[in-house]
N, C-alpha and C positions, 0 to 999 in steps of 0.2 A: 196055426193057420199061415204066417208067416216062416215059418221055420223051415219049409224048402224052398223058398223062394230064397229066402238068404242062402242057404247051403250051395243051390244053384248057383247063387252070385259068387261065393266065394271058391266054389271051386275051379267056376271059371277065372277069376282072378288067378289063383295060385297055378294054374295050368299054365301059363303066359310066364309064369316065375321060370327061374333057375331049378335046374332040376337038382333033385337031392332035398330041395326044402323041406326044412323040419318044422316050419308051422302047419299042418293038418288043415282042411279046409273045416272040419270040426270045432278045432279050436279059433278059428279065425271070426268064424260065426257065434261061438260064446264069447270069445272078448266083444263084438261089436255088440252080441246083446247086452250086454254086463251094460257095456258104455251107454247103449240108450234107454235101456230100462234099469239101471241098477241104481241110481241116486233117487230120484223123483217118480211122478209118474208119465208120460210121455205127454206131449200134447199136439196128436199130428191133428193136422187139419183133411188130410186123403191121402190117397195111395201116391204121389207124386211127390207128399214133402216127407213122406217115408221114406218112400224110394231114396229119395235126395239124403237123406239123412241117414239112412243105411250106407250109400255111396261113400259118403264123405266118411262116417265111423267107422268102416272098411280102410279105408284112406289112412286116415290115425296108424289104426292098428299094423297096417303096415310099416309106415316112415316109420312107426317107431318102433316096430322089429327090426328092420333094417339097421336103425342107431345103434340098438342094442348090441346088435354082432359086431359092433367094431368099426363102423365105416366110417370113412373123413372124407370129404370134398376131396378133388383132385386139384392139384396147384393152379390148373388156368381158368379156376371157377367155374361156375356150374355149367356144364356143358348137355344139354339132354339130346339125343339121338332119335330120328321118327323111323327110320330104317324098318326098324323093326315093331313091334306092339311096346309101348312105353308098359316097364316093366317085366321084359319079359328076357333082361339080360342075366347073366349071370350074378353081375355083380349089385350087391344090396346098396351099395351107394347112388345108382341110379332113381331108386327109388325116393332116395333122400332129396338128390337132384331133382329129380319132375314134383315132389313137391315143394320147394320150394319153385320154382317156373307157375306150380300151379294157382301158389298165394298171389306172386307177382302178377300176374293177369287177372287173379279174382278184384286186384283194384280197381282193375280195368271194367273188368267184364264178369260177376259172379253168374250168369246165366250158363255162359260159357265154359266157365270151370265143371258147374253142375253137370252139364252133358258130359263132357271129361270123365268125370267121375263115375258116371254111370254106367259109360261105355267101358272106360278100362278100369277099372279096380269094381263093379258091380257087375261087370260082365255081359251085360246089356248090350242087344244091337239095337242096330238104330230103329227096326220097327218096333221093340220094344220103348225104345227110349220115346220114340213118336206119340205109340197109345199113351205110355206114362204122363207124358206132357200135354198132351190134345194138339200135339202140332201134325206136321206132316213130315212122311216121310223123308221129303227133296228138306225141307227146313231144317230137321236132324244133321243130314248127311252133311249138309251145305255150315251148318255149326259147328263138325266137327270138324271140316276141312279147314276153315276158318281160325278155331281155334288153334291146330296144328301150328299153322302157319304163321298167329301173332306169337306163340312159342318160341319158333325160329326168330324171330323179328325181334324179339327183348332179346335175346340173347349174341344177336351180332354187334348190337350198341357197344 
């Protein structure tokens, strides 16, 4: 039942990637089930702390394909870029970068990370992100631009 909603997510995710990627939108989606169904038994409370939870185990899976292949921080520290769709550069250390950016504001603000997550690494827009959450769509929008922007804001410190 869930199983093309993740695909959906993940393929939008990996379409933002670097092209040539050799993690499969396939595989992306069975490591994230692996990770939320493969120890225990799940215990969502609805479709939103699924959502949330699929987001973020998408998230994992990434950073840590991206480690895997080799990447290191760049020497002037973590620099993340909004130019474009976060994630959607070539280089896999980026991804390393926004999450880390991502944890640092999850101190802040974990609502705000969640949106983050949903939108870019679940591929979710924001009227999706809206119905998900029961908010509104200006609420979404207005979260994510928010969020963007305390991003930039940690990192000119």
């Amino acid at each position: 039942m869930v199983y093309e909603e993740l695909r959906r997510a993940a393929r939008l995710a990996l379409r933002r990637d670097r092209r040539g990627h050799t993690l499969q939108p396939t595989a992306l989606i069975h490591e994230a089930y692996l990770r939320l169904f493969g120890g225990r038994p799940p215990d969502f409370q609805d479709r939103v702390h699924f959502l949330g939870m699929a987001s973020r185990v998408m998230r994992q899976v990434l950073v840590d394909y991206a480690r895997a292949r080799g990447s290191q921080k760049r020497d002037g520290g973590i620099q993340v870029q909004f130019e474009q769709q976060p994630g959607s550069s070539q280089d896999p250390a980026e991804i390393v970068d926004l999450d880390a950016a991502l944890d640092k504001l999850g101190a802040e603000d974990t609502k705000l990370v969640a949106v983050l997550e949903m939108r870019f690494f679940a591929g979710m827009t924001a009227e999706e992100i809206a119905d998900a959450t029961a908010e509104s769509v200006h609420i979404v929008r207005h979260d994510l631009r928010y969020a963007q922007a305390r991003l930039r804001q940690i990192y000119r410190r």
